[in-house]
N, C-alpha and C positions, 0 to 999 in steps of 0.2 A: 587164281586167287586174286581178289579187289589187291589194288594198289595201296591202300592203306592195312590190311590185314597184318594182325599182328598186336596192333599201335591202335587202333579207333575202332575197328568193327564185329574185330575176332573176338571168340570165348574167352579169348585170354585175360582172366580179371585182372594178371598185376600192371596192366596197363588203359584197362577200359575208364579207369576211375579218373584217370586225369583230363578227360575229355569231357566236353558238352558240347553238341550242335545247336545254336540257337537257329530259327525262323530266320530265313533269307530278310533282310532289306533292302530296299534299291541303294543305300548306301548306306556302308557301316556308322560313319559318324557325319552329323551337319559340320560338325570343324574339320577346314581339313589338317589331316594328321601326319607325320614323318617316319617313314619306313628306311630302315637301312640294310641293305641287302650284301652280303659277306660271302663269295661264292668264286675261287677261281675258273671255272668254266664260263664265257663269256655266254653260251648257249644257254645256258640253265638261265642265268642275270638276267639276259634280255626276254626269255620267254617268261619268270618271275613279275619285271618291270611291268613289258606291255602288258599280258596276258591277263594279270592277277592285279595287281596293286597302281596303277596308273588308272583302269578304267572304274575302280573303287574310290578316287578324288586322290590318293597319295602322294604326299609330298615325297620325292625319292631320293636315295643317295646312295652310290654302294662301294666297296671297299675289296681288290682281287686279290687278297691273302689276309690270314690272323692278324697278323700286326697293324696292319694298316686301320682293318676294321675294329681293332682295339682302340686305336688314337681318334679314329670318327665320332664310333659310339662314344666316348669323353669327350668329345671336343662340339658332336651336334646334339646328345640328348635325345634318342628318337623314340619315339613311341611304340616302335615294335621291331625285333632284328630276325630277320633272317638266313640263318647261317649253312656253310657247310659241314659235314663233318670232317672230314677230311682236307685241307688247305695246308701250303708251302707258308714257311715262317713258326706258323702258329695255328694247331688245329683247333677243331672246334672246340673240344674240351676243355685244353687251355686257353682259348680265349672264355670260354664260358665259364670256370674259373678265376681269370685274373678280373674278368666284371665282378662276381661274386663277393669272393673272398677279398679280394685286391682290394677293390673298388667299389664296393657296397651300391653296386649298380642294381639296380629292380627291374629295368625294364622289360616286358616280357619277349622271350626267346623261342622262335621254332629253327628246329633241327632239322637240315635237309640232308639225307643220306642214301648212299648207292650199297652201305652193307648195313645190316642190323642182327641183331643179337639181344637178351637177356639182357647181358652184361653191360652193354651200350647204355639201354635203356634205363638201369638205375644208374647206370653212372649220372647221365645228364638230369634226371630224374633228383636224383639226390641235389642238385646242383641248381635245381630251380628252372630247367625249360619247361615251358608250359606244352609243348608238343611234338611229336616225331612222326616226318613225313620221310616215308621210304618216293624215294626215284626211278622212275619216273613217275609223275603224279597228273593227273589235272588239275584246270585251274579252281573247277569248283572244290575239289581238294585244298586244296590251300586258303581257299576267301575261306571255306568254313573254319579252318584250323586260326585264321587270321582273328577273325569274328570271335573266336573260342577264347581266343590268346586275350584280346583286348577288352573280354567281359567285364573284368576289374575293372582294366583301366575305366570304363564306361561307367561303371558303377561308381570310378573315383570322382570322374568329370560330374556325372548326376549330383553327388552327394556336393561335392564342391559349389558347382550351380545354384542347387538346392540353398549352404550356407552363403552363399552371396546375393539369394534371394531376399532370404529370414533375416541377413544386416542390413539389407537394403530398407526391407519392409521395416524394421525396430526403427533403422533414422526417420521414414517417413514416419512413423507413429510417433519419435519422442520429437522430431519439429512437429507433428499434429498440437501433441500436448501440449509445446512450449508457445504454438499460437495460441492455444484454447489461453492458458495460465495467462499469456500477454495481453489478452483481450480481458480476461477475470481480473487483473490488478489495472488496467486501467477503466473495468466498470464498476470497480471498490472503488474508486478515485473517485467515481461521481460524487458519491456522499464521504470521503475521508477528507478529500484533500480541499479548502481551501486557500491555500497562498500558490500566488499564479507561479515562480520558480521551482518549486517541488512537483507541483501538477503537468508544468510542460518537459518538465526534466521527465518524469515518469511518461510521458505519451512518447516522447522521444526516445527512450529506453527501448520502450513496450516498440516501436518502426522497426530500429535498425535490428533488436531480435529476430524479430519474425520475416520481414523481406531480406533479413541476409544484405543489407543495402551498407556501403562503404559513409554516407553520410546524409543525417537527415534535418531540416530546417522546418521548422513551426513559424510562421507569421500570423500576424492578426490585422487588420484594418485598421487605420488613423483616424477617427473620427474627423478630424481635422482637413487630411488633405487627400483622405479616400482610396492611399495605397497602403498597401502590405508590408508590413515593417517588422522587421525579424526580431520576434521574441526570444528564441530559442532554438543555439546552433548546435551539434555535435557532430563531432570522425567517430566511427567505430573506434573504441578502445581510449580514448581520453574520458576525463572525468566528467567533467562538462563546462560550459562554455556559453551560461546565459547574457542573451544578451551583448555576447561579444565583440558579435558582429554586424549590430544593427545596421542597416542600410535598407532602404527605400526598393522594394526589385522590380513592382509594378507599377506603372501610373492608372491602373483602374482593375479591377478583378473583375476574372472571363471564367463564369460557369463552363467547362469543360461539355460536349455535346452530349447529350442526354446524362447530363452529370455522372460521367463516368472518369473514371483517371486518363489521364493524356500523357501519351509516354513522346518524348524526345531525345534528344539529347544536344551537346553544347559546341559539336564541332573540333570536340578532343579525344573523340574515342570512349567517351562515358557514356554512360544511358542518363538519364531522368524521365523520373514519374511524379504527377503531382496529382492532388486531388484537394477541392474545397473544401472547406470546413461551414457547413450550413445547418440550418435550423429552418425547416420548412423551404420556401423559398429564398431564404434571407443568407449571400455569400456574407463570415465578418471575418473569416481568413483560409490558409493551406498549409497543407500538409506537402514536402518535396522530400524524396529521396533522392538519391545519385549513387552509381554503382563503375567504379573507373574498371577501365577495362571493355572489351571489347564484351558484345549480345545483350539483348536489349530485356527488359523485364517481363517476366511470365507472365500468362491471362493470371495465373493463382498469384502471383503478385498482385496487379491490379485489384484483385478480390481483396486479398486481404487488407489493403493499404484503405481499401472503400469503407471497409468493416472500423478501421482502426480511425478515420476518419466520424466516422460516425459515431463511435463510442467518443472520441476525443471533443466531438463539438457539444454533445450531450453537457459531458465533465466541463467544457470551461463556460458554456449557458446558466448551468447549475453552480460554479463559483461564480460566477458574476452575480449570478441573485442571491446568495447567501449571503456575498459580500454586502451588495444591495442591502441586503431584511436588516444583518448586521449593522451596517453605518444609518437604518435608519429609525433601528430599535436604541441605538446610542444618542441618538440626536432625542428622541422622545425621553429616553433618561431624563438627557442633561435636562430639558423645558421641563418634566414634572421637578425635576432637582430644584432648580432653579424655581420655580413657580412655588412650591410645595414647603421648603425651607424658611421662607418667609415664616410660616406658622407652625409647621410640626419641627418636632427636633432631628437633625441631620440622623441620628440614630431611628428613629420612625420611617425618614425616607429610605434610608439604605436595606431595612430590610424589607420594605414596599417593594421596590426595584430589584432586589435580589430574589424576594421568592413573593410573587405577587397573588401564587396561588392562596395562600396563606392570609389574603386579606379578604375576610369572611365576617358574619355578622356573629358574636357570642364572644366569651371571654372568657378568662382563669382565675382562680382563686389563689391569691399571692401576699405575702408581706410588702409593703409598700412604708417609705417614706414621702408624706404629701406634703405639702407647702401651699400658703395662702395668703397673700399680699395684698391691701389694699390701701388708696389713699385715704388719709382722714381729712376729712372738711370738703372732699372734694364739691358735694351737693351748693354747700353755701359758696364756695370759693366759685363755680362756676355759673353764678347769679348775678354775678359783678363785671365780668368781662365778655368781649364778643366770642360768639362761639368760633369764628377762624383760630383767634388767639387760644382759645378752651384746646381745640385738637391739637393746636401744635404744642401745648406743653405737656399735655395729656401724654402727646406720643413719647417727649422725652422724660416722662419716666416711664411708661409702660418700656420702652427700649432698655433701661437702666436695668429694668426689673428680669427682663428676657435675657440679657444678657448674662447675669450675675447666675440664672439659670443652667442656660446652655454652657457656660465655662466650665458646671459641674457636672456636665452632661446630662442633666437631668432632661425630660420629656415637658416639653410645654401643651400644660391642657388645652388651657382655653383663655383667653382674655373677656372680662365680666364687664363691660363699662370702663370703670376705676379699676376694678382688680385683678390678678393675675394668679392663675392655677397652676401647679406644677408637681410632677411626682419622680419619685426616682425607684430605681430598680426594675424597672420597664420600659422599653420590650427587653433590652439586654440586662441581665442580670448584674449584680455590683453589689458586692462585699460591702462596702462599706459605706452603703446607703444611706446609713442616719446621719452623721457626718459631712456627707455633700452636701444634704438638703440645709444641714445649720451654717455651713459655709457660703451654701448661697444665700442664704438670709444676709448673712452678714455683711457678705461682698453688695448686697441691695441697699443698705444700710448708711457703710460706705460713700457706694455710688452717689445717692442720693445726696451726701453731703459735698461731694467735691460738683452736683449738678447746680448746689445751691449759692457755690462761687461765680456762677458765668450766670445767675437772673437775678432780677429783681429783689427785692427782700416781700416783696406784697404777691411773688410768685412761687416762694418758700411752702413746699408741701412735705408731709412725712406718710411712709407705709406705715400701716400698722399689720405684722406678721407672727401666723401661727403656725411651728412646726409639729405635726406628728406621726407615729405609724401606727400601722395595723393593719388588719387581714382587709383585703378589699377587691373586687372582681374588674380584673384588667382588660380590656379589649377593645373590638368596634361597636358601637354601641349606633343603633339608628333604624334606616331602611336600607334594601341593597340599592337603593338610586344613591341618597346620602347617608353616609356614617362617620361619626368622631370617636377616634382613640382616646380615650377615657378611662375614669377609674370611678367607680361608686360604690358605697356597703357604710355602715356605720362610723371605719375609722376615717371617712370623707367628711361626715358630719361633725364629727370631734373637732376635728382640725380646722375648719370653718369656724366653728364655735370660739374657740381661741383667739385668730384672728379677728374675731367682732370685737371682742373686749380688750383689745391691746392697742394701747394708743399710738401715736403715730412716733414713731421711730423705738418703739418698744417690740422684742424678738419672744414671743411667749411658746415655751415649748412643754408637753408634759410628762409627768414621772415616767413613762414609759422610756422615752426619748431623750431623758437625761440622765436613766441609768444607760445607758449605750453609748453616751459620747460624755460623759463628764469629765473622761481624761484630758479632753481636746477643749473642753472651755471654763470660762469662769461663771457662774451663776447665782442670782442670791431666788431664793425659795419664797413664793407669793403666800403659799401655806396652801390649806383645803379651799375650794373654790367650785362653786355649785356651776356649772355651764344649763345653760338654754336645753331645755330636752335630754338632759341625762337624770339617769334615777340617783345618783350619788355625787357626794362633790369627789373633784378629784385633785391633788396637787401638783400645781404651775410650780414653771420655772421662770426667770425673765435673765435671757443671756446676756450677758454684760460686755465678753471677750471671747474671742475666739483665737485657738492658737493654731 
């Protein structure tokens, strides 16, 4: 009868089922593994040792009674026990027992035995050994029973391998991700971020994330004296630290050799890596990491810090010109402001400049208050003096008359020679439109008199002003090379008409325009009044006071 019959190879089912033979290996596990062998026979141990489990790669240890091999097995943890059944102290039962129940031990167990039985068999059986080898045996007897025993364990070590593959591979993939994200929020930066603080604070972020690097420094070039001057310092895990620690680190910037990053370090045990910050050929600063601690930066460092470089010189070229466009779209502001003010109303320039698409040739149909100033006598009065003198008085009232204007925000049309056009309720809308326009009559009125304490008496001039409203077509009015903001329609002509026949320091406004502001002045009534080109007469007012 085979040496295993009974137990492994016999018909006998209630013991064939706890067995498998796998396929020989030249050796059961790449690790090696710890056997502990529990056997008073010194013969059996050593021919187990050599025979079996030493030329299998086994780590070995064994134990010459129960007891002993109770306190090993808990004390070394082996990966597979080979026992007797029979042993002084403590047989195998009971030690296969106090692992069990005791000690909620797993590891797996073959039973070596010189008597067998049924009863043996579920004993141990119930008990958790995973195999029963009658004695005398060979050793290919035992490697396969070995082999039999530690198929779990194999299958544990695979599965365990296996999960420390699958976290291994998840960290590479979520650092994959967290570079892609790091490289995506600083290529949104190209077009988000204009202010240099936010922009290098965010490339600096986006460094020390991705190389895992203990600290990393942003410099830029000095126009001035051609070294690299630190814009932007940080440590991992501080908030940040612009500019903190500005200091000068190179007297010239060195294109690294085929513009690649240049890994060093400083003579403390730290790595450094750095990489230029270019635009074509052109160095204007770097990028430095620094990693304390001992090994130096990976080729995938380098890569990435290339990448992160690249996206970073992009972003601060592209603030620079934004900034650029910016301070040089505010300077053309201010020059049209400035230039433009002289003649249109601050309210015509600002919405010029604010939405310039907007200035277009055509116009809207609006309620308008218009106003119409002119001097009387001017024609004979500038008969008599040189024309220098003519301009310069000219300008101090035409000034008098803009002003008293612009104070009611009103829009200044045009200046006529002598006379001065003006509308309200346009471009920005205003409640209370008829009212401004009769305030600035007034305040023109005024002016003119407190003008006529600082001249001459033979330089003594009066407007003569006609207030009115009505529907009229607001807009650019011309070519698209030149155009004027103007107002034209019948109630332009009206209002014209007024100012012809009002003498000089006289305010003539009509019935339209005096029901709408009568609360606010005082007025005496000219009666019916036939105007130039209208089919009907129509009743003036002549304002006296304004409140």
């Amino acid at each position: 009868m085979d040496k295993r019959a009974g137990f492994r190879h016999t018909g006998n089912n209630c013991h064939r089922s706890f067995t498998f033979v796998h396929p020989r290996h030249e050796k059961l596990f790449m690790d090696k593994l710890k056997a502990l062998v529990v056997d008073d026979s010194k013969q059996v141990r050593d021919f187990v040792i050599e025979y079996v489990l030493e030329p299998e790669g086994f780590e070995v240890d064994f134990a010459t009674d129960g007891a002993a091999g109770l306190q090993k097995a808990l004390a070394t943890n082996p990966d597979i026990i080979l026992m007797d059944y029979e042993m002084p102290r403590m047989t195998g039962l009971e030690l296969l027992h106090s692992l069990r129940n005791e000690h909620n031990c797993k590891v797996p167990v073959i039973l070596m035995t010189s008597h067998g039985s049924e009863q043996i068999a579920v004993d141990v059986f119930r008990l958790g050994v995973h195999d029963y080898i009658m004695k005398p045996f060979v050793p290919q007897d035992m490697i396969d029973a070995i082999e039999n025993a530690l198929h779990v364990t194999r299958l544990q070590r695979e599965k365990e391998a296996l999960t420390r593959r699958v976290m291994q591979a998840n960290q590479q993939l979520t650092q994959h991700l967290e570079e892609l994200n790091a490289l995506y929020e600083v290529g949104k930066s190209i077009t988000a971020l204009v202010q240099p603080s936010k922009l290098f604070e965010r490339i600096v972020d986006a460094v020390l994330l991705v190389t895992h690097s203990d600290e990393c420094l942003l410099g830029l070039v000095d126009s001035g004296s051609g070294k690299i001057q630190t814009q932007f310092k940080k440590n991992r895990g501080e908030q940040h630290n612009p500019r903190g620690k500005t200091r000068l680190l190179n007297s010239k910037v060195l294109l690294p050799a085929n513009g690649h990053p240049s890994n060093g370090g400083n003579g403390s045990g730290a790595s450094e890596l750095s990489v230029p910050l270019q635009v074509g050929k052109r160095v204007f600063g770097l990028l430095k990491i620094r990693k304390k601690g001992e090994g130096a930066f990976s080729a995938h460092d380098k890569r990435l810090l290339g990448m992160l470089a690249d996206y970073a010189a992009i972003a601060i070229q592209n603030m620079r010109l934004v900034r650029q466009i910016h301070a040089t779209k505010e300077r053309e502001k201010q020059q049209i402001r400035n230039l433009f003010e002289r003649y249109v109303a601050p309210s015509v320039v600002q919405q010029v400049l604010a939405e310039p698409g907007k200035v277009r040739l055509g116009g809207t149909r609006q309620t308008l208050t218009i106003l119409f100033a002119d001097v009387r006598g001017f024609s004979t009065f500038s008969s008599r003096i040189s024309p220098e003198v003519l301009v310069e008085l000219l300008n101090q009232y035409i000034r008098v008359a803009a002003d008293a204007v612009l104070a009611q925000e009103g829009t200044l049309d045009k200046f006529m020679g002598d006379a001065v056009m003006a509308f309200f309720n346009a471009p920005l809308p205003q409640v209370d439109h008829p009212i401004r326009a009769v305030r600035a009559a007034w305040a023109i009125k005024q002016a003119v008199r407190g003008l006529h304490r600082h001249l001459p008496r033979e330089y003594h001039l009066d407007f003569g002003i006609g207030v009115g409203i009505g529907d009229a077509v607001v807009g650019n009015i011309g070519t698209a090379q030149m155009m004027n903001y103007t107002v034209i329609g019948d109630a332009v002509n009206r209002t014209k008409r007024l100012q012809e026949i009002a003498s000089g320091g006289q305010i003539l406004i009509s019935q339209v325009t005096y029901n709408m502001v009568q609360e606010y002045i005082q007025a005496r009534s000219l009666g019916d009044v036939q105007l130039k080109g209208q089919s009907f007469p129509e009743t003036l007012y002549e304002v006296l006071e304004v409140r």
